[in-house]
ZASEBA-973026 format. One record per residue: residue number from 1; residue in three letters; y, x, z of N, C-alpha, C in turn. Coordinates in steps of 0.02 Angstrom, whole numbers. Atoms other than C-alpha are relative to their C-alpha. Example, Ala and Ser with C-alpha at 12.3 -4.5 7.8 and 13.67 -1.06 7.14 Angstrom:
BEGIN
[1, ALA, [-59, 45, 0], [-225, 615, 390], [60, 45, 0]] [2, SER, [-59, -42, -3], [-53, 684, 357], [55, -39, 37]] 
//
This chain:
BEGIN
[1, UNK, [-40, 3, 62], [-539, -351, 481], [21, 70, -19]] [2, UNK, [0, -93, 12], [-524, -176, 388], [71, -2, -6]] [3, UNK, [-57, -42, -11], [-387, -78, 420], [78, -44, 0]] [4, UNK, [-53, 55, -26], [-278, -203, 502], [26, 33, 53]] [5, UNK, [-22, -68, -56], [-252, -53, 646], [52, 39, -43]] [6, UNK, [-29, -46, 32], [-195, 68, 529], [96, -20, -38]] [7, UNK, [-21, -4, 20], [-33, 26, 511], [56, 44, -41]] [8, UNK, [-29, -65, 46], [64, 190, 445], [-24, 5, -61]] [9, UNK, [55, 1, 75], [-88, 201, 320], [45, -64, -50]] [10, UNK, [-21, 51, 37], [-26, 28, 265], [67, -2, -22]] [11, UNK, [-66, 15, 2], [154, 57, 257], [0, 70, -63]] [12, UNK, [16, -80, 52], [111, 230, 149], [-43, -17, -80]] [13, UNK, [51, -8, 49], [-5, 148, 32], [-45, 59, 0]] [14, UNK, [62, -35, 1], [-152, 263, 109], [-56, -24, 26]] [15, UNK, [91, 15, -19], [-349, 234, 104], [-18, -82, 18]] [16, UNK, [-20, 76, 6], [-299, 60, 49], [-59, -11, -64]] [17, UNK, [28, 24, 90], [-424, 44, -114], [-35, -76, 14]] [18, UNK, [28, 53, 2], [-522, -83, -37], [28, -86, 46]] [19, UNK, [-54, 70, -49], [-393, -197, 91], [29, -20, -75]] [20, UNK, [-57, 22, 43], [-299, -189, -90], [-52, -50, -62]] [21, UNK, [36, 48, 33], [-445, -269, -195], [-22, -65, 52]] [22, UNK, [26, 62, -34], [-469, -406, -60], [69, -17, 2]] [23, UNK, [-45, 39, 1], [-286, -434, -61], [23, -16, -94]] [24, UNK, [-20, 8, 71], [-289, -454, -269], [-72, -48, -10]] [25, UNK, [39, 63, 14], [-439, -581, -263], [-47, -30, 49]] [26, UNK, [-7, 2, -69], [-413, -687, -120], [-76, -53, -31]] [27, UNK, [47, 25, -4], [-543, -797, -90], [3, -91, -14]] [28, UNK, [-44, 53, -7], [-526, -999, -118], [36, -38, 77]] [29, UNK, [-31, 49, -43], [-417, -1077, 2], [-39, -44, 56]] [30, UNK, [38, 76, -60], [-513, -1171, 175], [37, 13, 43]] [31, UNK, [-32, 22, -47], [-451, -1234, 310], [19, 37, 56]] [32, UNK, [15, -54, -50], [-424, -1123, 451], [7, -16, 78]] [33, UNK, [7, 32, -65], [-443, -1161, 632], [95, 27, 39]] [34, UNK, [-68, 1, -43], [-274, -1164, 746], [-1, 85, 15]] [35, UNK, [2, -62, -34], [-347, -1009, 836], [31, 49, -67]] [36, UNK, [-4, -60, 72], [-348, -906, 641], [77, 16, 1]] [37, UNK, [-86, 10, 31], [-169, -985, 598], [29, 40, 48]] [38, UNK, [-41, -52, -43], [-83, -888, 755], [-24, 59, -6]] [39, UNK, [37, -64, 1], [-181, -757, 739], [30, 50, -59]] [40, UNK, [-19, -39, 67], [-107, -714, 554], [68, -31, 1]] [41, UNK, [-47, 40, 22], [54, -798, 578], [41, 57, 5]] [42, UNK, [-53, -67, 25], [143, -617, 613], [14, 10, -74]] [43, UNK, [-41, -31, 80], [140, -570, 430], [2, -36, -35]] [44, UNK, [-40, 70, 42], [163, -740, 356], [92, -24, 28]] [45, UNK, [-87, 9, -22], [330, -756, 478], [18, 65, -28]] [46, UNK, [-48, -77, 16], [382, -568, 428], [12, -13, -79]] [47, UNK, [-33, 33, 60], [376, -640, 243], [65, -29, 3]] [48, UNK, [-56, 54, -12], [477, -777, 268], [56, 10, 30]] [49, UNK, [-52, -17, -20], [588, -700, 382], [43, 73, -50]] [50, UNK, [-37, -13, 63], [645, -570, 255], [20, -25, -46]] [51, UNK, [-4, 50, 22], [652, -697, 144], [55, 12, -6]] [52, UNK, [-59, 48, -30], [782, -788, 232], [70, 47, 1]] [53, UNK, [-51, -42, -26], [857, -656, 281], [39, 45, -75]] [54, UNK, [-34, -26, 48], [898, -581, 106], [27, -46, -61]] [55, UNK, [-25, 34, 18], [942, -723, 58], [71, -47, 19]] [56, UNK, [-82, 3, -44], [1083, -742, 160], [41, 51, -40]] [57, UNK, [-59, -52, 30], [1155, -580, 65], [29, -34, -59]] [58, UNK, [-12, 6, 64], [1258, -581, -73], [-52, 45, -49]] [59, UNK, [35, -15, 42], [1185, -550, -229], [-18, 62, -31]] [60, UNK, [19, -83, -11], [1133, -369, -253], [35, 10, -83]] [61, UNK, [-59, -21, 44], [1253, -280, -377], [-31, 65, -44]] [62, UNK, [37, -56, 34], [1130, -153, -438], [-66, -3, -17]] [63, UNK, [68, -25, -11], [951, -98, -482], [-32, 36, 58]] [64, UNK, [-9, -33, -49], [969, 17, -344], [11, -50, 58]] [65, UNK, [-16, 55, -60], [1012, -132, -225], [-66, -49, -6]] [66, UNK, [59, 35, 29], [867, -222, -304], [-52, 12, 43]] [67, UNK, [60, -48, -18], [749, -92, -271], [18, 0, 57]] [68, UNK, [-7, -17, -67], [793, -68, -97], [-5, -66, 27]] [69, UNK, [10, 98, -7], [784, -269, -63], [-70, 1, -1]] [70, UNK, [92, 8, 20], [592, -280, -136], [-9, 61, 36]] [71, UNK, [27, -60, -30], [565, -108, -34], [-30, -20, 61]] [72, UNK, [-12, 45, -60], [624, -211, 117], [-66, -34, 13]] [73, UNK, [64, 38, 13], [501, -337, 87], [-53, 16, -12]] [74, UNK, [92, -37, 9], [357, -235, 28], [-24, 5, 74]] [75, UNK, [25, -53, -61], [360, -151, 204], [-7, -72, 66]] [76, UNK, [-11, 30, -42], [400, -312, 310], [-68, -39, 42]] [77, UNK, [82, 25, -19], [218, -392, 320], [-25, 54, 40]] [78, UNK, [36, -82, -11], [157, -214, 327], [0, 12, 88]] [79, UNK, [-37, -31, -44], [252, -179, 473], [-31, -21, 75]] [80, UNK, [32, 53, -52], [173, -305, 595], [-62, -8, -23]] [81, UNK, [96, 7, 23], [-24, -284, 534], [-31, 21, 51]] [82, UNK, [39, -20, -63], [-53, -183, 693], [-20, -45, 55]] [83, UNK, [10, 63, -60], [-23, -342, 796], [-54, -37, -14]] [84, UNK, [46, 57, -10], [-175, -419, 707], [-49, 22, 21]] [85, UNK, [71, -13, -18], [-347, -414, 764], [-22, -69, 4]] [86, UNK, [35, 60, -9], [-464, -558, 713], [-73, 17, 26]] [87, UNK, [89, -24, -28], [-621, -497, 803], [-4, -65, 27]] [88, UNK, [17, 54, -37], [-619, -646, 912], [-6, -59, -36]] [89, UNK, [19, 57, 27], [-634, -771, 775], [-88, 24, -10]] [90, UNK, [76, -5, 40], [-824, -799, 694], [1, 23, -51]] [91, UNK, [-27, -47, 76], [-876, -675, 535], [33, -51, -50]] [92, UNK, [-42, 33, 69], [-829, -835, 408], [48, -6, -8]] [93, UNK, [-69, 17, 7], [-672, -877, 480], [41, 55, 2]] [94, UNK, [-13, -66, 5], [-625, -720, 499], [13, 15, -69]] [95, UNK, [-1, -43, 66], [-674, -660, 325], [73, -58, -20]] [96, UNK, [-91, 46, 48], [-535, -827, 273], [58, 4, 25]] [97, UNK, [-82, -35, -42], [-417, -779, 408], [32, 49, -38]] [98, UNK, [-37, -38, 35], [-402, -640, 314], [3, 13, -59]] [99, UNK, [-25, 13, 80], [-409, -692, 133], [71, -27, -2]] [100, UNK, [-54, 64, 26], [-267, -820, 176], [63, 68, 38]] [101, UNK, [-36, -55, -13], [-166, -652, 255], [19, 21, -61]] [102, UNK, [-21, -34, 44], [-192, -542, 131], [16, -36, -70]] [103, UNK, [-14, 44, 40], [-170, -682, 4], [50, -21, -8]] [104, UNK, [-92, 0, 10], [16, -703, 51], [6, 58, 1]] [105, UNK, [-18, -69, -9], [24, -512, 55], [25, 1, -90]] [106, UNK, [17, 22, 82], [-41, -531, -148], [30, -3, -38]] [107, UNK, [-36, 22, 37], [71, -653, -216], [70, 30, 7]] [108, UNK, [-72, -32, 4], [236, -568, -132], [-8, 66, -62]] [109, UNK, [-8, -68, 31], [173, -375, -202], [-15, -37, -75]] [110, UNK, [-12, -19, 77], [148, -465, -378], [51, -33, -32]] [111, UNK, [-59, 27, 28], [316, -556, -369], [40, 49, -1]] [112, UNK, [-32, -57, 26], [387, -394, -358], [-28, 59, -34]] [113, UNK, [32, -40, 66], [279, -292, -449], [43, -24, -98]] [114, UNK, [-28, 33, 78], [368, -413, -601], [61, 0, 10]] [115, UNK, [-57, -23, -17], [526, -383, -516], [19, 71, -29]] [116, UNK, [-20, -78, 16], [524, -196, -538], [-23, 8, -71]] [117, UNK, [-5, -19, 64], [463, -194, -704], [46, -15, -63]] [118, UNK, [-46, 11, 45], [599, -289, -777], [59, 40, 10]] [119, UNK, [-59, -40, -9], [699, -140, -707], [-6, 69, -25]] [120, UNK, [36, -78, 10], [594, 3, -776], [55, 27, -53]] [121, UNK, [-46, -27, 56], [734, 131, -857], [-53, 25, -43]] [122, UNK, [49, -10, 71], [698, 203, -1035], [-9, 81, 26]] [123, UNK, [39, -24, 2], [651, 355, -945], [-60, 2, 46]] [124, UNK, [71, 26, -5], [501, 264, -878], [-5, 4, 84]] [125, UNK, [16, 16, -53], [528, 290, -689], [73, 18, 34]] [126, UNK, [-59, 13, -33], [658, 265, -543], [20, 95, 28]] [127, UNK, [-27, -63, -3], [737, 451, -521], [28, -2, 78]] [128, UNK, [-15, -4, -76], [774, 494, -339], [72, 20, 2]] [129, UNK, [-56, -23, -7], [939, 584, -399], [36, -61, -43]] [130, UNK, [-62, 72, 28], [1006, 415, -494], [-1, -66, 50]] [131, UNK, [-10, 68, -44], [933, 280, -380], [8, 6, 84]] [132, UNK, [-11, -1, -46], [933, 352, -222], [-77, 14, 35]] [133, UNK, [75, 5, -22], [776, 387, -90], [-23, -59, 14]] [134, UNK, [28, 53, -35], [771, 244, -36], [-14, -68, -32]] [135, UNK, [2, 37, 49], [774, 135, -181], [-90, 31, -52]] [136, UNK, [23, -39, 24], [658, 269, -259], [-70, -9, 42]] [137, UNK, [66, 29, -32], [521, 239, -128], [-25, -64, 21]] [138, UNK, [5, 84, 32], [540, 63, -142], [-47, -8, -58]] [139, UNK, [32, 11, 57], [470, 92, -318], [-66, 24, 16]] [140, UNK, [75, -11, 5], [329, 181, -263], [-36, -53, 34]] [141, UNK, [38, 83, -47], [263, 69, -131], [-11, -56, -44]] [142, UNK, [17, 41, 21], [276, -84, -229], [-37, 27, -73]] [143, UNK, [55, -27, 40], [173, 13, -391], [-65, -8, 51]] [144, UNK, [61, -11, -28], [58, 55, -263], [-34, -35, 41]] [145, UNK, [22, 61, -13], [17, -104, -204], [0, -31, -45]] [146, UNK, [22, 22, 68], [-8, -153, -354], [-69, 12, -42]] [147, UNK, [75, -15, 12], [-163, -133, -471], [-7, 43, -53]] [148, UNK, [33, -45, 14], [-258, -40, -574], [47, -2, -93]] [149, UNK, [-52, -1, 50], [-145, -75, -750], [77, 39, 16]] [150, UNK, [-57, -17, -20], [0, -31, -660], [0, 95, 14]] [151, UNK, [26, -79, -30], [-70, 158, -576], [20, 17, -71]] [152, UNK, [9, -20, 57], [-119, 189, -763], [71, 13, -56]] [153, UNK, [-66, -19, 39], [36, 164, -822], [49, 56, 20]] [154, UNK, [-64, -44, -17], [166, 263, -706], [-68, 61, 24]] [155, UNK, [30, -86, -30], [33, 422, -631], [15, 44, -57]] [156, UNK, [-6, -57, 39], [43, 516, -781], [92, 0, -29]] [157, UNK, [-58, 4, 7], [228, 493, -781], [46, 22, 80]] [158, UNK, [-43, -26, -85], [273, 536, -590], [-30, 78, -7]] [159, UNK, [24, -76, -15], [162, 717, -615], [42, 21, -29]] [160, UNK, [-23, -69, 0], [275, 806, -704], [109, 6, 50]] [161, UNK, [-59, 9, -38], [433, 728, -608], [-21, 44, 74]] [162, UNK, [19, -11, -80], [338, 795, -432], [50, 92, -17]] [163, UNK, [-34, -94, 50], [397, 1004, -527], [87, -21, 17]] [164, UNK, [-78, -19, 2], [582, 942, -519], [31, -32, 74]] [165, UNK, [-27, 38, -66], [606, 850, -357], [8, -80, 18]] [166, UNK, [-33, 55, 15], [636, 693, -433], [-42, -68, 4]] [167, UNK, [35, 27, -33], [463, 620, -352], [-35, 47, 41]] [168, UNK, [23, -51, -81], [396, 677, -171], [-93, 6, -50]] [169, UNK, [74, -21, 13], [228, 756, -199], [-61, -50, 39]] [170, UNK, [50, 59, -19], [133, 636, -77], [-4, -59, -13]] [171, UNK, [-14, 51, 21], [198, 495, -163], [-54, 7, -63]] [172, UNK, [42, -22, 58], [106, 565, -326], [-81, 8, 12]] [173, UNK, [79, -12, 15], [-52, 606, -248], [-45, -39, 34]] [174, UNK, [8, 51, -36], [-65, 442, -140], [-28, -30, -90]] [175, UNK, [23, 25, 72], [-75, 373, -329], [-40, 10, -57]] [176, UNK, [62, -27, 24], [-174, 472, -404], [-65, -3, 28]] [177, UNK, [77, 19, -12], [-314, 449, -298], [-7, -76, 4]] [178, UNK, [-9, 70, 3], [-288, 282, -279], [-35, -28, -77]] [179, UNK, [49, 6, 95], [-319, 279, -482], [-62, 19, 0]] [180, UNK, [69, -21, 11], [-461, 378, -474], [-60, -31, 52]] [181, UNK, [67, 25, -48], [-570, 290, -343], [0, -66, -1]] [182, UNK, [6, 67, 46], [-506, 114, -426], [-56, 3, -67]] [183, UNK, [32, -22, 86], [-604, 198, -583], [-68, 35, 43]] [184, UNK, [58, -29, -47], [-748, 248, -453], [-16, 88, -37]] [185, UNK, [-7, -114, 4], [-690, 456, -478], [11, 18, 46]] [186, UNK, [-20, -34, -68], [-679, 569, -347], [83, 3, -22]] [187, UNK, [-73, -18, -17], [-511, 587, -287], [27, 71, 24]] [188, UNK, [-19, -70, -12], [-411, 748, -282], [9, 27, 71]] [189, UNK, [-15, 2, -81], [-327, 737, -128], [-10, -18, 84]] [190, UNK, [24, 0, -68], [-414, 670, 3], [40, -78, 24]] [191, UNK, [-41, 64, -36], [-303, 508, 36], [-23, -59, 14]] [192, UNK, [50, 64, 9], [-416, 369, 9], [-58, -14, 39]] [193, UNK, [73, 25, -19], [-529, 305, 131], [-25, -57, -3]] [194, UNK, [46, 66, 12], [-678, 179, 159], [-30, -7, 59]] [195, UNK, [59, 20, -74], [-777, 90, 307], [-69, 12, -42]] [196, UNK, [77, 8, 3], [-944, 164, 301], [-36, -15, 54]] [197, UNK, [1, -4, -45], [-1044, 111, 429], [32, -10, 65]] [198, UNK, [-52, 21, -46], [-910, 36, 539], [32, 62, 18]] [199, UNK, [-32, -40, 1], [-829, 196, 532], [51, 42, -52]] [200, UNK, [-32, 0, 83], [-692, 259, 406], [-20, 77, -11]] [201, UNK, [5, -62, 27], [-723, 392, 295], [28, 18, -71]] [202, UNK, [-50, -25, 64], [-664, 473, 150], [-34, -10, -48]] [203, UNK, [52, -22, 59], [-715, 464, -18], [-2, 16, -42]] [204, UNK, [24, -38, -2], [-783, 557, -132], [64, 50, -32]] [205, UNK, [-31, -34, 9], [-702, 716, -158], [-10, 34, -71]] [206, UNK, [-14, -33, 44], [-648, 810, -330], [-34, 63, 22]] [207, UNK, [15, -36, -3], [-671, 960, -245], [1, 42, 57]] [208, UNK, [-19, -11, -78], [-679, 1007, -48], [29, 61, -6]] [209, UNK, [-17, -85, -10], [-654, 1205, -75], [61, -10, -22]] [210, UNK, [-82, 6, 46], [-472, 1153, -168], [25, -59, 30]] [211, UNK, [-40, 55, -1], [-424, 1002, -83], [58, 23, 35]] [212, UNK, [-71, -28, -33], [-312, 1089, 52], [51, 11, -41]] [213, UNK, [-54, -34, 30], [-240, 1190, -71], [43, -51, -48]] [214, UNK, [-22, 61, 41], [-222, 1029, -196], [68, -28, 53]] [215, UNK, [-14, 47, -28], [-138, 952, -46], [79, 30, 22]] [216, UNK, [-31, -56, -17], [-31, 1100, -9], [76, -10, -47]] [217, UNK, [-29, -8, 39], [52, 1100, -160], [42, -64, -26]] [218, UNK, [-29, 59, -3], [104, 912, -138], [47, -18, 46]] [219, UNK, [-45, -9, -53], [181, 961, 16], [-19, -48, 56]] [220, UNK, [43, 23, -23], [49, 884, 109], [-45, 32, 71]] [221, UNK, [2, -55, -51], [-33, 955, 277], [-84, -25, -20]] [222, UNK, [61, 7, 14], [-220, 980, 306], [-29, -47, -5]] [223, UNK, [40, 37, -7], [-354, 881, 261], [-26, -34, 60]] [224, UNK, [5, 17, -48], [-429, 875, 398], [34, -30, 77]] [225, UNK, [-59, 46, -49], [-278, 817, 520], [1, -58, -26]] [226, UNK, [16, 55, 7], [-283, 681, 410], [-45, -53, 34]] [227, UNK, [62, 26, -11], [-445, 629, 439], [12, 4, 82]] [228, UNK, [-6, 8, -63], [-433, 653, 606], [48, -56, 48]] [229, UNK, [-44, 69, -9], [-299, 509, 620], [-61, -56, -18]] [230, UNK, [36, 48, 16], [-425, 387, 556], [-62, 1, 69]] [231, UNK, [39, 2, -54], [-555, 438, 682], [17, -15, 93]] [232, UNK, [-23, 54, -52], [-439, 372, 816], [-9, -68, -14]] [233, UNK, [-42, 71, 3], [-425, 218, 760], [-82, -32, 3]] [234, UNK, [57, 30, -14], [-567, 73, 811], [-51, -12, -63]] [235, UNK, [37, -7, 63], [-710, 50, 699], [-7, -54, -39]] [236, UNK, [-38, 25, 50], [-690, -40, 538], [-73, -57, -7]] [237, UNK, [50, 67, 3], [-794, -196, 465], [-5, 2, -77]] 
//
């Protein structure tokens, strides 16, 4: 199951383009054997148990309380993906093991994807010095689990915020490639990978002789350390 290891990647929204088109058109609905159901029941209970659990609060008194609630929740599935591994099912059930995963992943990121947009201020994105960081990266995450209407709308609206402080630079260029390799373009930065070959790799690049420096200037470390995190990790499907 791709990049069901990687969980940091997943909690970052990085070298997600293609876990994120299999979690935006799941597959229909079959049955799944006992073995599957435990197998995926970590990030269906980590739903539910945020859930519950923020639903016990009182009623959030802000946008800023909002956003930090749906942040919660974005990350809670996320958080517990390392625990899965369906190798031991068969490739079909497998492939529905993990439609019917990432298929509750889906419907949460586009119940708050419609969450946060009924919060979008009139100057078009969540400000780190009004809502806070942590509210503020709430917003990115759930954009960026989100799709390809959504990128289009806020990227050219977080670049010139990255100049004042008022969005982190890897937040900006996690999204930007993300756009551009949804739109099959090379990507600037290097953030985006793919299983080729049961192995992950990057793809394709804007421009290797400038990516450091691209990456640099996002406040970003080398390329290649990147990459070199992925090449730990077991090989992909």
């Amino acid at each position: 199951m791709r990049a069901v290891f990687l969980t940091f990647f997943l909690l970052m929204g990085c070298g997600l383009g293609e876990t994120a088109a299999v979690a935006q058109d799941p597959v229909a609905a079959r049955p799944l054997s006992r073995e599957a159901e435990i197998l995926i029941a970590p990030v269906l209970d980590a739903i539910e148990a945020e859930r519950a659990r923020q639903a016990a609060l009182p009623p959030p008194t802000n946008d800023r309380e909002r956003l930090e609630r749906l942040g919660r929740l974005d990350q809670a599935p996320r958080q517990v993906l390392g625990q899965i591994d369906l190798s031991s099912l068969p490739a079909a059930e497998r492939e529905a093991a993990g439609s019917a995963m990432w298929g509750a992943i889906w419907v949460m990121d586009t119940a708050n994807m419609a969450a946060l947009l009924e919060m979008v201020p009139p100057e078009g994105w969540f400000l780190k010095s009004v809502y806070g960081e942590e509210a503020a990266r709430a917003a990115f995450l759930i954009v960026q689990h989100s799709g390809l209407e959504h990128w289009r709308r806020f990227v050219p609206l977080l670049e010139p915020l990255v100049a004042t402080g008022e969005v982190d630079g890897g937040q900006y260029a996690l999204m930007y490639d993300r756009l551009q390799t949804s739109q099959g373009l090379p990507q600037r930065y290097g953030s985006q990978m793919t299983c080729r070959d049961s192995r992950w790799a990057l793809f394709e690049l804007e421009d290797q002789d400038r990516v450091d420096e691209w990456r640099a200037e996002m406040g970003m470390g080398p390329l290649a350390d990147y990459v070199a995190r992925f090449a730990q990790e077991p090989p992909c499907d």
